[in-house]
N, C-alpha and C positions, 0 to 999 in steps of 0.2 A: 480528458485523460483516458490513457487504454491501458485498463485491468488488466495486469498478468496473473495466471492461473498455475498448476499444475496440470499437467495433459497427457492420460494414460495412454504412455504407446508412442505419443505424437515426438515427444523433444526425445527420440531416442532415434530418430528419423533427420532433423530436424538439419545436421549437417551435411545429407544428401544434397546435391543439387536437381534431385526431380523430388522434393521431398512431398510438395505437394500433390503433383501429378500422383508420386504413389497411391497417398491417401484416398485421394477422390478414386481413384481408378478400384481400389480394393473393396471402395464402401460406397459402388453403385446400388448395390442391393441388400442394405446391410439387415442383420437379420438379429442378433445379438444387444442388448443393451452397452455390450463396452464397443462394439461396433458401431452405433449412435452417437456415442460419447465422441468417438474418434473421430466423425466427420463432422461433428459440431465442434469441436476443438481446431480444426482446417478450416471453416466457417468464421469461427470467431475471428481467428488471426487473420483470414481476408475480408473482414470489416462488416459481415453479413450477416449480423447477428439476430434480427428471425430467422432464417434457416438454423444457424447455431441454436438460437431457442427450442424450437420445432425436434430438433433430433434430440434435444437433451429430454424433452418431454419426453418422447416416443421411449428413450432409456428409461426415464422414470417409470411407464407404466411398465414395462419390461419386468421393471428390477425396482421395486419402491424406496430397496432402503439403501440405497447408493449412493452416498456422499458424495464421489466425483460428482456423479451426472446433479444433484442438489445444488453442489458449489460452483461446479462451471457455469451454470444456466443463470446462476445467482451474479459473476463475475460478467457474463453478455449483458446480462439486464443493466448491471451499474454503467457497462460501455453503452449501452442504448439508451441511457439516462432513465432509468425506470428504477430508483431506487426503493421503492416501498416492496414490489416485488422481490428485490433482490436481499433485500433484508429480511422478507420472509423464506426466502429458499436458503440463507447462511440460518438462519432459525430452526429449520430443518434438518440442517445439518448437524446441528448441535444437538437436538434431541435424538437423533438417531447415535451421535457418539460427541458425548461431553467434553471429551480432551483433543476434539480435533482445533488446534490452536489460532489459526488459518481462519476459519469460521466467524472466531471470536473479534480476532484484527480486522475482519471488513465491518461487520458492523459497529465496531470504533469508528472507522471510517467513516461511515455512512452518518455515523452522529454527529462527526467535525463537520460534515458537507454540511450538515440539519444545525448545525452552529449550537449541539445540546452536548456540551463539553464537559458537565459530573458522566454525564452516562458514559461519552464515549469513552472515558478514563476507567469506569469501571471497567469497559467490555477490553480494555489493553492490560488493564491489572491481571485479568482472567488468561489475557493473553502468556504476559509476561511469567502469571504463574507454571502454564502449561511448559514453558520454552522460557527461561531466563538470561538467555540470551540473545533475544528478538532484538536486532539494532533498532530495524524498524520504529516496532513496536514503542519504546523506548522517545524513538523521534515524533511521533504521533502525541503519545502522552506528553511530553515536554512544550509540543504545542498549543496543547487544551488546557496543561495549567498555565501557561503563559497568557492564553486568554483569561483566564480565569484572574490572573494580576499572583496568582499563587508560585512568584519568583524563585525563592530557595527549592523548591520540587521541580519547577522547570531546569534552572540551573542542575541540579543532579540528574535528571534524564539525560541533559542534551553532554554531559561529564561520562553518562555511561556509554550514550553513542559513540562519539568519541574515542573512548576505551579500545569499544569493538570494532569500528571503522575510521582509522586516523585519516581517511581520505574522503571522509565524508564533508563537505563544505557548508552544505545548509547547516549543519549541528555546529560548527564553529560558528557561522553567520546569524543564526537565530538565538546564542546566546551573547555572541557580541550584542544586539539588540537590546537584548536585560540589561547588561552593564552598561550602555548607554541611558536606558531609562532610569538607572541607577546611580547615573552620576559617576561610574566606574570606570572614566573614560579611554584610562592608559589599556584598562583591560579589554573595553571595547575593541580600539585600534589596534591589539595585538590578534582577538581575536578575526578581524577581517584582516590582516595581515595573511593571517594562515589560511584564511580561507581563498585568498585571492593568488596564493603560493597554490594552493592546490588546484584552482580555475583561477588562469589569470584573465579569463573574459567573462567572470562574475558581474558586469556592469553594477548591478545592484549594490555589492558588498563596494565595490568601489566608490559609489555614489555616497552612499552610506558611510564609509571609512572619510572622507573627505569635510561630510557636516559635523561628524564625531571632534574632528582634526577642531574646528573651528569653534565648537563649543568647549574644548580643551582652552583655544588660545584666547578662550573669553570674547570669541567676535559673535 
């Protein structure tokens, strides 16, 4: 999976068509910690994530207490699959500023990846506190208590996603899933209904919509 980030400077650029060429061309010599930032954010999106690491450090010593360059380096790292790192650079972030909400949502993530679902729920509750309307967020947690077998709390995340993204298909398809395990079957199939309305080459909810079908018809 490739982590998207915020990138000072960079997605304001980003509809150029030399958007890159710019970057790199401006930040041959860069001299600046948001100038670090910026060529490791070019770095990241071209798949090159030591060099992206490498500049964001060089920012860091720059500039110690800089959230961007903390969080980007932190977002390369989970793209380079080096999550222990990266969950101590979102760590850092957070101790330099508590309410940075972002922060809090990757390492939820990083604890879905690590399959430690109380934690990761806490670090999206923190989330959700910061930002109450984190779709995302929202779809993360509804994930880990569905692990957890903790259905009515899943069910209400994956109802708020929903809310805020009515085109969102995974949040319809992931609780179609509960009502199936549920025995809720009509609600299942209505739910992969809507989700296969909104991707009708969902294979999966398809798949899925079809065994639901048949444990309805008692086969």
């Amino acid at each position: 999976m490739n982590y998207q980030h915020i990138k000072m400077g960079y997605n304001a650029y980003i509809g150029m068509n030399d958007a890159m060429g710019w970057v790199y061309a401006m930040s041959d010599n860069p001299q600046t910690a948001d100038e670090f930032i910026l060529r490791g954010d070019g770095y990241d999106d071209d798949g090159d994530f030591a060099r992206a690491i490498a500049d964001y450090t060089q920012a860091i010593r720059l500039n110690p207490t800089s959230t961007n360059a903390y969080f980007n380096r932190g977002i390369s790292y989970m793209n380079d699959g080096d999550d222990n790192r990266a969950f101590d650079d979102f760590l850092a972030v957070i101790r330099i500023n508590p309410k940075h909400a972002d922060a809090y949502y990757h390492c939820g993530v990083l604890y879905m990846t690590a399959g430690d679902y109380p934690r990761a729920i806490a670090y999206f509750d923190e989330t959700l506190r910061l930002h109450p309307q984190d779709a995302l967020a929202y779809e993360q947690r509804g994930t880990a208590y569905t692990h957890l077998g903790d259905f009515a709390r899943a069910i209400a995340d994956f109802d708020e996603v929903i809310a805020l993204m009515p085109y969102d298909e995974s949040a319809y398809y992931r609780r179609g899933l509960i009502f199936d395990v549920q025995g809720d079957y009509a609600r299942a199939i209505s739910d992969f209904d809507h989700a296969l309305a909104i991707n009708p080459n969902f294979d999966t909810a398809h798949d899925q919509r079809e065994r639901t079908i048949k444990k309805k018809q008692g086969g």
